[in-house]
N, C-alpha and C positions, 0 to 999 in steps of 0.2 A: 504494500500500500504506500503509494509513493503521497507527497507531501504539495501542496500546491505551491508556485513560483513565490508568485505576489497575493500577499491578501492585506486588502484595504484596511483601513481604521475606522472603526465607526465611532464618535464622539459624543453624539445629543440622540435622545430619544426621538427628534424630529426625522434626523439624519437616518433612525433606523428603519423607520414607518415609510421614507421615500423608498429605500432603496428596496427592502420587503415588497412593496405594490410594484416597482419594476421588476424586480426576479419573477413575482407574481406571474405576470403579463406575460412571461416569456415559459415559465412553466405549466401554464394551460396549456398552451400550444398542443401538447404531443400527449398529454396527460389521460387521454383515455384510448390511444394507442399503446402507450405503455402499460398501461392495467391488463389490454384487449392481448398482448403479445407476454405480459407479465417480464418485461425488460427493464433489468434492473436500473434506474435514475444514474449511475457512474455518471456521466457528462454532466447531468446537472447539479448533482452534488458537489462538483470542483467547481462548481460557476457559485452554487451555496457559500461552499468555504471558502473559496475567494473573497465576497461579499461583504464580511464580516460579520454578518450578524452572527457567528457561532459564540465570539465572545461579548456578546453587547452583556452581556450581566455579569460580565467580571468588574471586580470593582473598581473605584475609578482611582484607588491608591495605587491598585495592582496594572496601571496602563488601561483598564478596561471602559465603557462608556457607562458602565452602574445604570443601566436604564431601569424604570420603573415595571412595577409586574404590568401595570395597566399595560405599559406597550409592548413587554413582551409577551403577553397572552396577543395582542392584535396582529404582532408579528406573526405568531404560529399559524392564528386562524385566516391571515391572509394567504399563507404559504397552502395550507391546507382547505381552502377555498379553490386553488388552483390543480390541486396534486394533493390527497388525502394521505397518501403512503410519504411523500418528501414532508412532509408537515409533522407528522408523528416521528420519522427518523431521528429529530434533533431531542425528542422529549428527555429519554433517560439522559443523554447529554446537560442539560440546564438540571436534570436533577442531581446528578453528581456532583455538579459545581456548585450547586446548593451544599448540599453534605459534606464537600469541600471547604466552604464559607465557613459552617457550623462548627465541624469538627476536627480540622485542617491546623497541623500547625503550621506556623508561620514561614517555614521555610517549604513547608509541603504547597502551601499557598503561592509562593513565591512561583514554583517552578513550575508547576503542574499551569496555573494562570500562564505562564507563559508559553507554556506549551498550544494552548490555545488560542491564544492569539497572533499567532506563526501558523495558524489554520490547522491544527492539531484536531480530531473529532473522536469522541469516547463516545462508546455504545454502553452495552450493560448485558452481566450475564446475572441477572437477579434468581428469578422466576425458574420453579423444578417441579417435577414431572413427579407425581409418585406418591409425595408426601400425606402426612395424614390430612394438615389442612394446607391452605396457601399460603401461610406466614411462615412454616416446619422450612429450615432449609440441613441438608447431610454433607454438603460440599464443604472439606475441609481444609483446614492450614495447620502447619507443625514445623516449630523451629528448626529449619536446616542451618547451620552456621550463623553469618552475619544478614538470612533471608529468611524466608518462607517457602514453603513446597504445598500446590494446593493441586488437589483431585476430589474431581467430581464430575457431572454432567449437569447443564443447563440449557433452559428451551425458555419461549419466547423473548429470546433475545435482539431485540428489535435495534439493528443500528450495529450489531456486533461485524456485522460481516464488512460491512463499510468503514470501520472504525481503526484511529491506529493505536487506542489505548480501551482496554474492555475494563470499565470496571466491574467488581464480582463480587457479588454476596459468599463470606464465607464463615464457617465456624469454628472457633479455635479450639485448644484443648481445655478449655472452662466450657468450653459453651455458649463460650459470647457474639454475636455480629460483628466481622469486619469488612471493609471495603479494601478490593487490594486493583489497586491498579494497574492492569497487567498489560505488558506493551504486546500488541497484536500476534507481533511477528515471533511471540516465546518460543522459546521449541517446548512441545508435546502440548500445547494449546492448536485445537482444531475449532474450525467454526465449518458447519455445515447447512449449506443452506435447503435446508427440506420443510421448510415454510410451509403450506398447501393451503393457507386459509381460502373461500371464495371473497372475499373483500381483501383491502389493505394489503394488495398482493407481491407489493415492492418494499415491503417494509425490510425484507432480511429477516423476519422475527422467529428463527429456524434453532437449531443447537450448538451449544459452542460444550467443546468437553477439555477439562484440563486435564493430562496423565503427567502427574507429577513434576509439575510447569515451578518454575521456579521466580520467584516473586524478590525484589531487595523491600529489605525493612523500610524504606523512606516512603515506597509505592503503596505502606497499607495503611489506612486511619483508622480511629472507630466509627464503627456504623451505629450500631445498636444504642448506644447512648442518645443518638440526636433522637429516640423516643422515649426515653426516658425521664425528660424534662424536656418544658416548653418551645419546643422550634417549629420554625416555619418550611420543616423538609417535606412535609405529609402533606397541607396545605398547595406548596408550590409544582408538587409533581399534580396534583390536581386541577390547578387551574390551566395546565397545559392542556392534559386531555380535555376538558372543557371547550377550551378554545379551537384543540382538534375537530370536535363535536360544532362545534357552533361555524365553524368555517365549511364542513362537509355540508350543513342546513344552508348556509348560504348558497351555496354552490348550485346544490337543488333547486333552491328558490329562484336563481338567477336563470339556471337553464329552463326549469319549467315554462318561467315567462316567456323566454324567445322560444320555446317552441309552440304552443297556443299562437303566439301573436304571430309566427310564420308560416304553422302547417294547417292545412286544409284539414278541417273535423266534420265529417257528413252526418255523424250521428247526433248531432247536436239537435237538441227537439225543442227550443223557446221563440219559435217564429222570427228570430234572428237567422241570419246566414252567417255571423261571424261569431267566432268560439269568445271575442271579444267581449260581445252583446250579451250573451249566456248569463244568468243571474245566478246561477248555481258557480258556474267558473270563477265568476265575481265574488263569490261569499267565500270559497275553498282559497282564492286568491288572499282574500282579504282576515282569512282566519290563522293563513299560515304566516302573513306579513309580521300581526299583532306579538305572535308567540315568537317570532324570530328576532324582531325588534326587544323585546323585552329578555330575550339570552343573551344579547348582544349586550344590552342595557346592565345585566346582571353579570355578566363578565367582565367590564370594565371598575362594577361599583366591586368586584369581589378582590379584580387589583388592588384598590384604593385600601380596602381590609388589609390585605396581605404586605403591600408597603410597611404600613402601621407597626404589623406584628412584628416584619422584619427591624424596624429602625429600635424598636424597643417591646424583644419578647417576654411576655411574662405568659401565665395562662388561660387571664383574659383574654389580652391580644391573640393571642392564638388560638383560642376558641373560636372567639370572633371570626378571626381569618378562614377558620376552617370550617363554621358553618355556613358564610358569605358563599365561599367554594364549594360548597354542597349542596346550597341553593342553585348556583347554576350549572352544576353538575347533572343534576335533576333535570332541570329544563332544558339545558344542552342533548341530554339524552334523549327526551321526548320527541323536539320538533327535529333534531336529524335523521330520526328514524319517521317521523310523520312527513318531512318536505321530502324525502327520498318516495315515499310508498303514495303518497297524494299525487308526487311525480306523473306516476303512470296515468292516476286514475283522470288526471285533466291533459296529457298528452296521449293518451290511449296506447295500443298493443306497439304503433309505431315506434314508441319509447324503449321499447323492449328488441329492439333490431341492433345488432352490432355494432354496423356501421355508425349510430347515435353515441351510443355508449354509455347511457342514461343510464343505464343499471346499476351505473360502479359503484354510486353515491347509497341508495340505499345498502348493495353490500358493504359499500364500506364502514357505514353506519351501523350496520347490524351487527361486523367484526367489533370495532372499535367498542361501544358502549356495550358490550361483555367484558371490562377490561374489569370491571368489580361492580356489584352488583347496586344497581340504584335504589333498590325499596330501603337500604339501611342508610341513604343519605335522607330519605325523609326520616326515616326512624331518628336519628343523628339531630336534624332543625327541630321535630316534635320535640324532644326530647330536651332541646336547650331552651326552647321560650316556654312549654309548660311547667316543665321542673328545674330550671336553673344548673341544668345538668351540660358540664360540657363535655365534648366529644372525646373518644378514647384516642391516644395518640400514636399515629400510626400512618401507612406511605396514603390509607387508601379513600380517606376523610381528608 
């Protein structure tokens, strides 16, 4: 995995949002050819990491532009507006560098930040296969020398295959979570791309297995701690998918309009001839508008939480932050999976033709929000405005 030439500097939060809506523009282009062929993004992933926005949330001591969550959640959802699989790619990446923030010492900070902002991209081998629940992880580490030695096997690893540093959930001889940073190219680190989802199909999100990969001491932090007290790691990896979610509803919402307003609809029966005229298309138009507008509306306010928490966590702010993100968690999940499936029902069977390619967006939406299950983020907001109860702390709240 070679390393990109030049990768720009991104400075202000403005600066990020332009350049974001122009990669945008140029990654629709191909974006459901690529799904339709399941062809990995390579080319435009170096046109990503060139860009800079991989490090716009390094901090701005560490060289980075410190942007707010608000625009990096609009960053994502704009990326993922155009390309649902490039939009999710960067997720576990910004949440490592969260974890980093957190739990990083100083000189781990130092280096690893700069790793990334030299166009560096960390994936994630979290997530295993087997376990009793989905928090159990067996993948281990044990002091070799002045390193680590870990084995194990991990799956939905989304980003790993693309990535030149994996970081990896593992467990030490206590028992404890660490993250260990593992440079791509280890020897007896394999990543294997056997992906098969029907949505989300360029994610990479396939197996990477370690045989006795060898790790140095400075590459591992702790992990498990950043849930053990109040941080904003749990939170932050949330309002990504979120904004994944809410950029795939757009998307939907975008294309269903130009297709109505371009394609001939015969079965239309309101004494109109145009699918325009239609008072049913009108009401299905105007009910999906209200609920997208308002995920929209609720991912920017869920930023504004999550800033808060970050500048000064306690377990207020953090609750706060994590129900704001649970609220549009909720509703991110809803209307991407309602603007994908409405898709069809106001562009008819046509939507469903290959050549369109209309379909990615609800599959994508179907993959994607099974990523943890939404009935416990309402359980999570009931649960803090009627009993004062705040949320358990954890990646997926």
């Amino acid at each position: 995995m070679t390393l990109s030439h030049h990768v720009a500097v991104i400075t202000s939060d403005e600066q990020a949002l332009i350049v974001a809506s122009d990669l945008a523009e140029d990654f629709r282009r191909d974006s459901a050819q690529r799904d339709r062929e399941r062809r990995l993004p390579l080319p435009e992933l170096d046109v990503f990491s060139r860009s800079g926005l991989w490090g716009i949330s390094v901090p701005k001591e560490y060289g980075g532009a410190g942007v707010s969550n608000v625009t990096l959640a609009k960053v994502i959802a704009l990326i993922a507006q155009a390309d649902a699989s490039l939009g999710q790619i960067p997720q576990n990446h910004f949440y490592a560098l969260e974890v980093l923030r957190v739990n990083g010492a100083p000189a781990q900070q130092q280096r690893l930040y700069a790793e990334v902002l030299a166009g560096q991209r960390f994936g994630n081998a979290l997530a295993e296969l087997g376990t009793k629940t989905a928090h159990d992880r067996v993948t281990s580490i044990t002091r070799d020398g002045d390193g680590f030695r870990i084995s194990g096997r991990k799956f939905y690893a989304t980003g790993a295959i693309y990535a030149q540093r994996i970081p990896t959930s593992v467990v030490d001889e206590h028992g404890v979570q660490q993250l260990a940073f593992v440079p791509r190219d280890s020897e007896g680190l394999t990543v294997i791309d056997d992906w098969s989802g029907f949505g989300q199909r360029t994610t990479g999100s396939g197996s990477v297995v370690f045989d006795n990969v060898w790790v140095a001491a400075q590459d591992v932090i702790a992990f498990q701690s950043a849930f053990e007290r109040p941080t904003t790691v749990g939170p932050l990896a949330q309002i990504l998918h979120a904004a994944i979610d809410t950029g795939i509803a757009r998307a939907a919402f975008e294309d269903a309009l130009h297709f109505v307003r371009t394609k001939t609809r015969p079965w239309i029966d309101s004494g109109n001839d145009k699918a325009t005229e239609d008072p049913l298309t009108l009401k299905s138009f105007g009910h999906l508008s209200v609920r997208l507008h308002a995920a929209e509306a609720l991912l920017e306010r869920s930023g504004e939480f999550l800033d808060r928490a970050q500048a000064d966590s306690n377990a207020e702010t953090v609750a706060a932050a994590s129900i704001a993100v649970a609220e549009v968690r909720a509703l991110s999940t809803e209307i991407s999976l309602a603007a994908g499936s409405t898709l069809f029902e106001l562009a008819g069977s046509q939507a469903t033709l290959a050549e369109h390619g209309l379909d990615r967006h609800w599959r994508n939406a179907r993959v994607h929000t099974l990523h943890d299950p939404v009935r416990w983020k309402y359980h999570a907001v009931g649960n803090y405005y009627l009993n004062d109860a705040n949320p358990p702390l954890r990646g997926t709240i």
